[in-house]
C-alpha positions as CSV (number, residue, x, y, z in Angstrom):
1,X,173.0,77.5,106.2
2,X,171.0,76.7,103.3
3,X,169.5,79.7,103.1
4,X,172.7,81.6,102.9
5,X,174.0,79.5,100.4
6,X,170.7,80.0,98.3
7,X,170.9,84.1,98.8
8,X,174.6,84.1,97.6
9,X,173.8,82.0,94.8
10,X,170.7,84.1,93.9
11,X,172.9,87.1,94.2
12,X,175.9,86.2,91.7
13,X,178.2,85.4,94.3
14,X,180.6,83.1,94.5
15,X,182.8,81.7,97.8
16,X,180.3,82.2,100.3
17,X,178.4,85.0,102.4
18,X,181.7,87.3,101.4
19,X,181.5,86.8,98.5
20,X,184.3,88.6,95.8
21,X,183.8,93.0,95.4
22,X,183.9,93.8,91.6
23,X,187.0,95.3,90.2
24,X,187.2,99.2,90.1
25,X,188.1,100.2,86.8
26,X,190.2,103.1,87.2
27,X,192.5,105.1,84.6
28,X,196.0,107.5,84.4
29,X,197.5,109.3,82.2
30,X,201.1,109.6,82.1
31,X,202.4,112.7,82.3
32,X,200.0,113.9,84.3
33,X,200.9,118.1,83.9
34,X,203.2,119.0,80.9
35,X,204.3,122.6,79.9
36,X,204.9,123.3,75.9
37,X,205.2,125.9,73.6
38,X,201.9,127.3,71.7
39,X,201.3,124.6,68.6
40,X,203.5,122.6,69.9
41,X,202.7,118.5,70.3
42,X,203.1,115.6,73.2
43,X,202.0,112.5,73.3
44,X,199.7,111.4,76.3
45,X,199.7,107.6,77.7
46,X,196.7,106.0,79.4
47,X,196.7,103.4,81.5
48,X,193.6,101.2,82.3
49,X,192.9,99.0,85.1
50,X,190.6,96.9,86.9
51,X,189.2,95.6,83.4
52,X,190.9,93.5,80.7
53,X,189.0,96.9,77.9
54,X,191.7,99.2,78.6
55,X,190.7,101.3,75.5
56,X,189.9,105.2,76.3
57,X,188.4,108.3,74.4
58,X,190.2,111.0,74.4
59,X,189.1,114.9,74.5
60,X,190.4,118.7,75.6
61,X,189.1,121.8,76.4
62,X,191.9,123.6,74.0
63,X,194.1,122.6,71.2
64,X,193.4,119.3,69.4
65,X,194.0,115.6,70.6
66,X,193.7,112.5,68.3
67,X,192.7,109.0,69.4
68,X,196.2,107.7,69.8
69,X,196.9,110.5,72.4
70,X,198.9,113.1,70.2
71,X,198.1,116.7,71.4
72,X,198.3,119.4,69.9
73,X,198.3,123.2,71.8
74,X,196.8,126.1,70.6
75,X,198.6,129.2,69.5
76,X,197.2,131.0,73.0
77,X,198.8,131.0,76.1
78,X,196.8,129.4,79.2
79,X,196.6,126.0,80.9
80,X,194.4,123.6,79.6
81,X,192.8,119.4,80.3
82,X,193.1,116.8,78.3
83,X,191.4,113.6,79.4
84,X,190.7,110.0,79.0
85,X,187.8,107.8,79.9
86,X,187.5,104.5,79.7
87,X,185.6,102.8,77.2
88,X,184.5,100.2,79.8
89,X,183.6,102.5,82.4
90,X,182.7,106.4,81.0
91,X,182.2,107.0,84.4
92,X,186.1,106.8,85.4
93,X,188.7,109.1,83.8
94,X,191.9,110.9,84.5
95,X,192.8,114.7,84.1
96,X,196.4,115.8,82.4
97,X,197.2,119.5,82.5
98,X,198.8,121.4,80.0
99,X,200.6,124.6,80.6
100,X,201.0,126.5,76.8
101,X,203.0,129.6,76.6
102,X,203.4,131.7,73.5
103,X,207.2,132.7,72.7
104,X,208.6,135.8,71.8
105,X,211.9,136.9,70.7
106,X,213.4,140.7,71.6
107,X,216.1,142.7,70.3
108,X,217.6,145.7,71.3
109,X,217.6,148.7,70.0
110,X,215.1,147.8,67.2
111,X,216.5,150.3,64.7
112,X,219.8,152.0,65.0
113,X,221.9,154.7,62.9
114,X,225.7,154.7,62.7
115,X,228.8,156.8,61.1
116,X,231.1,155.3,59.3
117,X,233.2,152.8,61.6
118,X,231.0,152.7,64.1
119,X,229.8,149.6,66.0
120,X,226.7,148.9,68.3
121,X,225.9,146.2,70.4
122,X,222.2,144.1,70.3
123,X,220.8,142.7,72.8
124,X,218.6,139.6,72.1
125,X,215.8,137.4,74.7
126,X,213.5,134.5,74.5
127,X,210.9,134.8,76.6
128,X,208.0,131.5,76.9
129,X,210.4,128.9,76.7
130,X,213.6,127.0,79.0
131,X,215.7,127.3,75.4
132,X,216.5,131.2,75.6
133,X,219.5,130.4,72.7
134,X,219.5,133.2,69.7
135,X,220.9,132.9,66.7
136,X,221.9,136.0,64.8
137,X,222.7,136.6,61.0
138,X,224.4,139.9,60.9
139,X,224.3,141.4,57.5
140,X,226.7,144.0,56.2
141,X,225.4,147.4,54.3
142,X,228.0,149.5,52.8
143,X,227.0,153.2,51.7
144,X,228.6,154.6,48.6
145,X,228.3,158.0,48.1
């Protein structure tokens, strides 16, 4: 019994033969898949746990993303990672996924001619995005011969 006690002693261990497993650091990031418009921005949330450093570095394979978890997409549609890896551990990290689409407004018909009176409907879309509103100016041009 003496024994044991010196080999948990010698090994760091505290409470007996069992002694107590060291905490896993592990990290999230919150949300976890986003979709946003090309240049658009989100802010990214890590959580750290298992140690009481629960700073992270962040980095991306696309756009930009500062320190404080801001990200930035690029003007190119595609889906890209951001992550974040604890400072206390490197070797843990979490994965977010951004989804970037590029939008584009239509009308239709691009160019149109008229006679005098006359009236023609357009036909407007949004395509890249869940807000398909339009707003239209319509300008008036009077001919005078």
């Amino acid at each position: 019994m003496a024994l044991c006690a010196a080999i948990s002693a010698a090994c760091g261990r505290s409470g007996g033969p069992q002694g107590t497993a060291p905490a896993i650091v592990e990290v999230s990031i919150d949300p976890a898949a986003v979709a946003i418009a090309g240049g658009g921005s989100i802010r990214f949330i890590a959580a750290v746990t298992g140690t009481s450093d629960a700073a992270v570095t962040w980095s991306t394979d696309a756009g930009t993303i500062d320190q404080s978890g801001i990200y930035t997409a690029p003007n190119a549609p595609g889906t890209f990672s951001v992550t974040a890896r604890s400072r206390a551990d490197p070797g843990r990290s979490a994965t977010a996924f951004v989804s970037v689409s590029t939008i584009s407004v239509g009308l239709s018909p691009q160019a149109v001619t008229l006679a005098p009176e006359a009236m023609q409907q357009f036909t407007a879309w949004v395509t890249g995005s869940t807000d398909t509103r339009v707003s239209c100016v319509i300008a008036t041009f009077r001919l005078v011969a």
